[in-house]
N, C-alpha and C positions, 0 to 999 in steps of 0.2 A: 282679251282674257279678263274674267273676272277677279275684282281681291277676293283672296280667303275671305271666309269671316272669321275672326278669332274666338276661340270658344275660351270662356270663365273657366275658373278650374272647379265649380261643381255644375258643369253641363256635361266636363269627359265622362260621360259614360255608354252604354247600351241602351238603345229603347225599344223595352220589347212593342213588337207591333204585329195586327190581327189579319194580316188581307184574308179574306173570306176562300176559302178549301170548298168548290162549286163538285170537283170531281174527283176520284182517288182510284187507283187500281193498284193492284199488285203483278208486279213485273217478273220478279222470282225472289223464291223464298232460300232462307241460307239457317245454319245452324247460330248466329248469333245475329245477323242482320237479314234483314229485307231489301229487296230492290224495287223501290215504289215509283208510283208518278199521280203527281197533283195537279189538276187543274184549278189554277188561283185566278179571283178578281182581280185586278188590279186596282189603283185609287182611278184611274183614268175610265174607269168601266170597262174595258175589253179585259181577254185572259191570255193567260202564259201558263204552260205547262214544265212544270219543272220534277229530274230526275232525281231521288237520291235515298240513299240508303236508310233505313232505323233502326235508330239503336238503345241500348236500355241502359247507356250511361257509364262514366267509369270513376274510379279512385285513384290518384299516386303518393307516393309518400318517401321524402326525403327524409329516410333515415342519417340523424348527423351524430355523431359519438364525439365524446369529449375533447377528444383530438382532432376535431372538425377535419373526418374521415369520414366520407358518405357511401352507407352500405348500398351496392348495386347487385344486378344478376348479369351473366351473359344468356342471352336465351335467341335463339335461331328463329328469325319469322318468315316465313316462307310466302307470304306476298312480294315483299323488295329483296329477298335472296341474300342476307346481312344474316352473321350472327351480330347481335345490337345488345351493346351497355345501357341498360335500365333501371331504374326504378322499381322496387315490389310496384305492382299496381293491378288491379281486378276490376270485373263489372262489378255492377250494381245489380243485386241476386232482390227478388222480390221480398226473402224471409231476412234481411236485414233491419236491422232493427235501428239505426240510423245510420248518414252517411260515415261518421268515422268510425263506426263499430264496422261496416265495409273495408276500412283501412285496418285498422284493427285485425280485423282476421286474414288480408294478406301480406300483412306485416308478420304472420305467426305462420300463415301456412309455406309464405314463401323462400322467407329469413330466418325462420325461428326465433323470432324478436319480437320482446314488447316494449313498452312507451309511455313514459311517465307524464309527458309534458307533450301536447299537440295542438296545434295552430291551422290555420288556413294561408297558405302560402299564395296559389292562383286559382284562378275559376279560370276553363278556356271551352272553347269550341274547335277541335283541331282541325276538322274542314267543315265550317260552314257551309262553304256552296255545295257540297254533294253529301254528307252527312251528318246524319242531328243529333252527335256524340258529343254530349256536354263531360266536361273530366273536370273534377274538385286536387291540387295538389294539396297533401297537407306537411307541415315540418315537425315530424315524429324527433325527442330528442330524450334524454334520462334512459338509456337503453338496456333492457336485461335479456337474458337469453328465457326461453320458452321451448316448448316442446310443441308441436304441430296440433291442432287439434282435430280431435276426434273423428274418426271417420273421413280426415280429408286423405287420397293416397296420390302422390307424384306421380304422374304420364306423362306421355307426349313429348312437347319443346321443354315441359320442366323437369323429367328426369333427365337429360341433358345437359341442365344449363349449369351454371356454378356461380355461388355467391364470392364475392370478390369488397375490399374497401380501398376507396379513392380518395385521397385527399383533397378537399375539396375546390382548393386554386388548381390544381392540374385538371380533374373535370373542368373547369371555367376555361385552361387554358384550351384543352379538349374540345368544346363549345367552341371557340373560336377560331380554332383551325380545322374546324370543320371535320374532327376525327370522330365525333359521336351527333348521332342525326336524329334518336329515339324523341320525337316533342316534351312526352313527359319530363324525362329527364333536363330536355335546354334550357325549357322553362322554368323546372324546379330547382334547377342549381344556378341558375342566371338570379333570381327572384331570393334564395338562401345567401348565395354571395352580397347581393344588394342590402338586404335585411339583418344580416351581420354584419358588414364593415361599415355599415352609415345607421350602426345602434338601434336597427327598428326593431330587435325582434320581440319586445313586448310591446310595440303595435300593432304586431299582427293581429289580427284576426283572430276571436276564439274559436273553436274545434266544430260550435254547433251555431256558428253564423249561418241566417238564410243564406240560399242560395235560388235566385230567383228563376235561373234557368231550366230548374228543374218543378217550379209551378207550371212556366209557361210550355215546356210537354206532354205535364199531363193536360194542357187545354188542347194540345193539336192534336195529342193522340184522340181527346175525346170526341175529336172532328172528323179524324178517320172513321173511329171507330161508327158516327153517324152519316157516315159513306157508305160501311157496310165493311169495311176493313178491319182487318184484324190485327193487334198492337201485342206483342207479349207481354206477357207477366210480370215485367218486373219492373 
């Protein structure tokens, strides 16, 4: 067996990398993803075909109130047959006008809440190997109520669902007993608990940090799209 090798503490990170996209099709099309397949170079020179979904990105946002009570929703997903404690959280709509103006507006359409003070809590990839949904969580705090805006109207799993606030050790203890499974959510209340009880939260990250994941899609989409595939709009 080989030793690890031990990594410094500024090598932990991600590197984003290029293998050359030689072939693209579309597998079947969906109302917010695609089912795709690529044909990739390898560094070895031969190729591998790999399956997976695209996607156009998403937003979360741990709402925390003064009484470090974190606004959730329950809302019904009907892929894993859960109704799931969550986080407000939305795609990323093409007319958005930056990433937390995307929180921003479903923080209001969802909660009817806005946000005085907002941070960057995680950047994640919830399945890398089959989908290329990069998710920004942010820690929305200074909390006021709002009115919905304009033109948005409740359907579907959200006329449904109901907003609910949870303190925010019993979500952790939640997380841990395996009682709530939503990623947004484990991640963003694992990541708020850490970042309050060990004083980091004005380390965090500001609101309008890059976020490098989302340069590096618009390069593959651009390599779809000179496949001859087609990327939505947003």
């Amino acid at each position: 067996m080989n030793t690890p090798r031990v990594l410094p503490r500024d090598a932990v990170r991600d590197e984003p990398l290029d293998w050359p996209v030689v072939g693209h099709e579309l597998l079947g099309g969906g109302l917010v993803s695609d089912f795709v397949r690529d044909t990739v170079e390898t560094p070895a020179g031969s190729t591998m075909r790999r399956d997976y979904l695209l996607h156009p990105g998403a937003v979360g946002i741990i709402a925390l109130d003064a009484d470090e009570r974190v606004v959730v929703v329950r809302q019904y997903r009907q892929p894993v047959g859960f109704r799931l404690v969550e986080p407000p959280a939305g795609l990323l709509d093409a007319d958005d006008a930056s990433w937390v103006g995307a929180a921003q507006r479903e923080l209001a359409e969802e909660v009817e809440l806005a946000a005085a003070d907002w941070r960057v809590l995680v950047d994640q990839f919830n399945s890398p190997g089959c989908c290329q949904e990069s998710l920004r969580i942010y820690l929305a705090r200074d909390l006021t109520p709002v009115q919905r805006p304009d033109g948005f109207t409740v359907e579907d799993e959200e006329a449904d669902m109901d907003v609910c606030l949870v303190a925010l050790d019993d979500l952790v203890d939640a997380v841990l007993a395996g009682a709530v499974q939503n990623p947004t959510l484990v991640a963003g209340v694992l990541a708020t608990h850490v970042a309050l009880r060990s004083g980091r939260l004005d380390a965090l990250r500001p609101a309008d940090a890059p976020w490098p994941a989302r340069d590096v899609k618009a390069s593959r989409d651009a390599q779809i799209r000179a496949h001859g595939g087609q990327t939505r709009p947003r």
